[in-house]
C-alpha positions in Angstrom: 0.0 0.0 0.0 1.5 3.3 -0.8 -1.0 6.1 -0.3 -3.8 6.0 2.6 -5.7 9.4 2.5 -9.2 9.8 4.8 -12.5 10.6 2.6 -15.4 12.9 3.5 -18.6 12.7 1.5 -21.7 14.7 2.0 -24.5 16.1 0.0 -24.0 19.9 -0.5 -25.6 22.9 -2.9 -22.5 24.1 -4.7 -23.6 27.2 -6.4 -27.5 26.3 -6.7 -26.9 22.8 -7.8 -27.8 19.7 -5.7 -25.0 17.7 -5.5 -22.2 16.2 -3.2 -19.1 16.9 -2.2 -15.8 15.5 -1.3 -13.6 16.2 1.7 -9.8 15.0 1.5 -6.2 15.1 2.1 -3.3 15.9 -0.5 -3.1 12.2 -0.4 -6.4 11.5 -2.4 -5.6 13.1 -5.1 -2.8 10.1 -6.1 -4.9 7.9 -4.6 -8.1 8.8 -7.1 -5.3 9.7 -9.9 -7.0 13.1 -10.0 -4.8 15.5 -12.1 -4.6 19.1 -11.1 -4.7 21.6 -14.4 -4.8 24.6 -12.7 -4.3 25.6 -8.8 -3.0 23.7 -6.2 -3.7 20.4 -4.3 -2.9 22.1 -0.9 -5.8 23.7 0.2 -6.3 26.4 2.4 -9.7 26.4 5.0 -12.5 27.7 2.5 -10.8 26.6 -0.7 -12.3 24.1 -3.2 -10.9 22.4 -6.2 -13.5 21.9 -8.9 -13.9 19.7 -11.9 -12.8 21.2 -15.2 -16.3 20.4 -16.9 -17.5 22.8 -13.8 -14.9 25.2 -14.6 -15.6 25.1 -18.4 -19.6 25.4 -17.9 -19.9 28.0 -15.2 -17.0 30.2 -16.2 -15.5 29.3 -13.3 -11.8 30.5 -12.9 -8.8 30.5 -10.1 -9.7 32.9 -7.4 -13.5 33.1 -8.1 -15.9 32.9 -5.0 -18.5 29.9 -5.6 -21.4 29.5 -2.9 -21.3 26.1 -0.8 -23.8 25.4 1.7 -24.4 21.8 3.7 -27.4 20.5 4.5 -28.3 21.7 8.1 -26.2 24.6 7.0 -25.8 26.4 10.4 -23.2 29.0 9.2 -23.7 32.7 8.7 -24.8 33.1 4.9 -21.5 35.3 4.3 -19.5 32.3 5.6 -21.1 29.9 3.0 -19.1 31.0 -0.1 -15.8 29.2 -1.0 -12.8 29.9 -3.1 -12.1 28.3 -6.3 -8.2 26.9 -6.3 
């Protein structure tokens, strides 16, 4: 075994869509063989990486502010916006 990395998943609105979302380690990127294009796989608190069909369809770029919210969302609405890296 070479990489161990810990998985989050829970279901999440990212930017009005219904969807779900992953929480991980540097480590799952190998261990997924995700490929960074842009950005960074070491992420700050309140960073996300998005997919590059996401980027391409939304006009999402580095930098950009994209809304996340959790269901049972308890955070102040100002607190519920991530940044894309």
């Amino acid at each position: 075994m070479s990489v161990v990395a810990p998985l989050r998943f829970s279901p999440a609105t990212v930017d009005g869509d219904e969807t779900s979302v992953t929480g991980a380690t540097v480590g799952a990127f190998e261990l997924l063989d995700l490929r960074v294009v842009e950005g960074t796989d070491e992420l700050a608190s309140g960073e996300v990486v998005i997919t590059q069909d996401k980027a391409d369809s939304d006009g999402l770029a580095l930098g950009d502010p994209i809304a996340v919210s959790f269901l049972d969302d308890h955070r102040p609405e100002p607190d519920r916006t991530a940044t894309v890296a």
